[in-house]
C-alpha positions as CSV (number, residue, x, y, z in Angstrom):
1,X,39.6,-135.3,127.9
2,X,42.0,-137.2,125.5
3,X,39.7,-138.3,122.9
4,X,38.1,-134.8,122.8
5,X,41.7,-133.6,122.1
6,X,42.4,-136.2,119.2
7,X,39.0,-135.5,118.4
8,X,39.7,-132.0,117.7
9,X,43.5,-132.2,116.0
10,X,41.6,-134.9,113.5
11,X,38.8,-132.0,112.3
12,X,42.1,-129.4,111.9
13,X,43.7,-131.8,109.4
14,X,40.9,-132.7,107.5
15,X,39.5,-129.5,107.1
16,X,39.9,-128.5,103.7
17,X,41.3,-124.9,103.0
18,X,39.7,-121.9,101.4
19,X,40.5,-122.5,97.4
20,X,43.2,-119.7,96.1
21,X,42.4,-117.8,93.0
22,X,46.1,-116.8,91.1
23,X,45.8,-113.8,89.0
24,X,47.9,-112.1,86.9
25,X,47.7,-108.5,86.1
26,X,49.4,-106.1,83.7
27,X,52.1,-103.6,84.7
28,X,51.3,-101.1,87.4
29,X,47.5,-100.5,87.2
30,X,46.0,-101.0,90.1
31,X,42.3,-100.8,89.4
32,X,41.3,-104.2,88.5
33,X,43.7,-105.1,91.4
34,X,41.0,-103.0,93.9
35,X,38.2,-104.1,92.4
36,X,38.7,-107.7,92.8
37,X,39.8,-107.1,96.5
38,X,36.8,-105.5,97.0
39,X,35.0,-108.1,95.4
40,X,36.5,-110.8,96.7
41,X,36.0,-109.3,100.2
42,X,32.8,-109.1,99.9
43,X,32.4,-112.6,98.9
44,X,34.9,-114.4,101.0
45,X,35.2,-117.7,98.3
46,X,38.5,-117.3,97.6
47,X,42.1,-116.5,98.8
48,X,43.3,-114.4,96.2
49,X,47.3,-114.4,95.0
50,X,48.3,-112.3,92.6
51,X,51.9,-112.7,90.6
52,X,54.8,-110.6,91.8
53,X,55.9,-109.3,88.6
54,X,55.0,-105.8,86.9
55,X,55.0,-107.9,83.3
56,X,52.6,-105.8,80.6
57,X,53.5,-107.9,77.7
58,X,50.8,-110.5,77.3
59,X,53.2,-113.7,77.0
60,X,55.9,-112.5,80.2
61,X,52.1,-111.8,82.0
62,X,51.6,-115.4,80.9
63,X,54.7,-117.1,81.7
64,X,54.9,-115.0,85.1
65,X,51.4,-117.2,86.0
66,X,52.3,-120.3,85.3
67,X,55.2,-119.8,87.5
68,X,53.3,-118.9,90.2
69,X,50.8,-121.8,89.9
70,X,53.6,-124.0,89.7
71,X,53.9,-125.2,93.2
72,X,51.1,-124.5,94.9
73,X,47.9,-124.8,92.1
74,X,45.4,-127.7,93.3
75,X,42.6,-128.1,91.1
76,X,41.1,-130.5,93.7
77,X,40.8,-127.8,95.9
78,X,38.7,-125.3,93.6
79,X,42.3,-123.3,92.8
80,X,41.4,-120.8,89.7
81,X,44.3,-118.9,87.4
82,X,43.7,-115.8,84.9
83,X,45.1,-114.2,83.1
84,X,43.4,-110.7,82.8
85,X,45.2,-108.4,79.7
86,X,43.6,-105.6,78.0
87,X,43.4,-105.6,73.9
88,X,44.3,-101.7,73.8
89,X,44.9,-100.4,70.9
90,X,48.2,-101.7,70.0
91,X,48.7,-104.1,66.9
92,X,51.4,-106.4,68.5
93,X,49.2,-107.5,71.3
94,X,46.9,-109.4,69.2
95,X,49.3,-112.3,68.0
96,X,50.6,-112.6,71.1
97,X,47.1,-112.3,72.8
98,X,45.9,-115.7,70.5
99,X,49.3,-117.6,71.2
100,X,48.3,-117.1,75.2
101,X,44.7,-118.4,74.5
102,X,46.4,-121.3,72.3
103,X,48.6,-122.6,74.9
104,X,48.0,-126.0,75.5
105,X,50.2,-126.6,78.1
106,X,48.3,-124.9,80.6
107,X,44.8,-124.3,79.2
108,X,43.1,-126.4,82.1
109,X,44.9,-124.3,84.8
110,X,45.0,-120.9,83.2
111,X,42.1,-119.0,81.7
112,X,43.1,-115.5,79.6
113,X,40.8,-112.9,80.3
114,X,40.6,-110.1,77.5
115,X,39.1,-107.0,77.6
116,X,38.4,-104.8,74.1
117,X,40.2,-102.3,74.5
118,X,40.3,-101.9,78.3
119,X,38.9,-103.1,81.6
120,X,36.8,-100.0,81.8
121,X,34.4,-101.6,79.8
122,X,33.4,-103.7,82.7
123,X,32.9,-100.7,84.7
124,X,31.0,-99.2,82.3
125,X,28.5,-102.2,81.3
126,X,27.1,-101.7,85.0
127,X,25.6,-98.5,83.7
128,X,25.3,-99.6,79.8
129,X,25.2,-101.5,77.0
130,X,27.4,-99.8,75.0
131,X,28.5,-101.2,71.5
132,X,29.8,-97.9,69.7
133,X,33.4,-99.2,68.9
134,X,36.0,-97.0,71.1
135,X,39.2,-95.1,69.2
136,X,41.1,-94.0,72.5
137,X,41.3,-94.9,76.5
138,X,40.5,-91.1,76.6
139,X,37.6,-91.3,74.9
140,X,36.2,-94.6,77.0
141,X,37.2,-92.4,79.9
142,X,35.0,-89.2,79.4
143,X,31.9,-91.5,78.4
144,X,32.3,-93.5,82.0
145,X,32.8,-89.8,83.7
146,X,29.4,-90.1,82.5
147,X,28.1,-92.4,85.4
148,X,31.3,-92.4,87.3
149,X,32.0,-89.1,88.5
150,X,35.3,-87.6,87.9
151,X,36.7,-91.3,87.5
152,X,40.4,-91.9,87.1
153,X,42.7,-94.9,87.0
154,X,43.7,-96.4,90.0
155,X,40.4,-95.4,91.6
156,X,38.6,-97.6,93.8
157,X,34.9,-97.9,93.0
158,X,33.6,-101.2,93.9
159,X,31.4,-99.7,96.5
160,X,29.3,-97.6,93.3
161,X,29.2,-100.2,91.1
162,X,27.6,-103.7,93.3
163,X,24.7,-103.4,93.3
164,X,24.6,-103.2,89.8
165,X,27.3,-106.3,89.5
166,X,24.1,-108.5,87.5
167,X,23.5,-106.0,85.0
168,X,27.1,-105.6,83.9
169,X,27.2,-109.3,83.6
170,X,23.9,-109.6,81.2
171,X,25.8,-106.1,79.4
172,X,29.1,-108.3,79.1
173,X,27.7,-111.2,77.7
174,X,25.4,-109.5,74.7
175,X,28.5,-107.6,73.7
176,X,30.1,-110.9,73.3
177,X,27.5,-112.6,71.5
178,X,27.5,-109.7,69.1
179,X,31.0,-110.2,69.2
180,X,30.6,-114.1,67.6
181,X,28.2,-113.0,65.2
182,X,30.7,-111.2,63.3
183,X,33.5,-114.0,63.9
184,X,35.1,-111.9,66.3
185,X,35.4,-114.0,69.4
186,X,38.8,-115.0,69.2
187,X,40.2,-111.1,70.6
188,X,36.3,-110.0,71.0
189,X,35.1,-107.1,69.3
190,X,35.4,-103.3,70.3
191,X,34.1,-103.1,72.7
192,X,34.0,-106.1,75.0
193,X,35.0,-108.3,78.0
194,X,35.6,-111.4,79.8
195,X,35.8,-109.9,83.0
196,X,32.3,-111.3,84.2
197,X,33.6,-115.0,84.2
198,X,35.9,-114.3,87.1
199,X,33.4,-112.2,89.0
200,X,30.4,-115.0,88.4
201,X,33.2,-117.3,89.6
202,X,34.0,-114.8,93.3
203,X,30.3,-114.4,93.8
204,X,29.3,-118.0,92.6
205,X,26.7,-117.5,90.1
């Protein structure tokens, strides 16, 4: 009976533990927050941790990630960070946007995640590809009322959009190669995003 014991508190402590994914979101908005619950859920890779703070500004966003990583980020364990900001439409994000990419301190831990203008454009590459540049949130919201109906911020809508998770992928990444072709690929052309590197990542593709 001992060794069976000792046998069994040895497998505990080896037993390595789910890898965590940190993620750092802007302000209040909770859709990409559901979405990657949902995700991740449905995928069970990860333990996902996202930063306290209700930061919207790019760099505090930035800064409020690193902290977070700080103690408990282990890259032996398959630990991820992002990043995940939205390019909107206001000027002073894209400076501070490139200064976030540029950070060498923390480029190996932290990957910035941009979207051009606004994660909606993931949602709406499951249904799409859509290159028409976008001049307002309002506008990108009544052409994904198109295929999402009567869809509003803060929605969840993982369960409409998963089994069409591989097209949005294959949408995201033509808009980006558009998006190098005309030298755009440091804030990604409008419209784009990176959004599909974290979800190949949850559902290991």
């Amino acid at each position: 009976m001992k060794r069976k014991f000792e046998d069994k508190k040895r497998d505990t402590l080896t037993r390595k533990r789910k890898p965590l994914m940190f993620i750092s979101l802007e302000g209040n908005n909770k859709t990409e927050k559901l979405y990657l619950k949902a995700l991740n859920k449905d995928n069970n890779k990860y333990a996902l941790i996202f930063t306290p703070g209700r930061e919207s500004d790019p760099i505090n966003m930035h800064k409020s990630l690193k902290k977070t990583i700080k103690e408990s980020f282990n890259e032996d364990d398959g630990d991820k960070a992002y990043c995940i900001c939205d390019r909107d439409f206001e000027v002073y994000k894209l400076d501070k946007l490139m200064k976030i990419r540029q950070d060498k301190t923390t480029e190996k831990k932290i990957s910035v995640i941009v979207s051009n203008p606004c994660f909606e454009i993931w949602y709406l590459n499951h249904f799409i590809f859509y290159t028409k540049e976008m001049m307002s949130y309002k506008e990108l919201e009544k052409t994904l009322c198109k295929y999402i109906d009567c869809y509003s911020k803060n929605g969840e809508y993982y369960g409409q959009l998963k089994d069409k998770t591989y097209d949005a992928i294959k949408n995201s990444i033509r808009q980006l190669k558009k998006s190098k072709r005309k030298n755009e690929e440091e804030v990604l052309a409008n419209p784009s995003t990176e959004i599909y590197k974290i979800v190949q990542e949850i559902i290991g593709k």
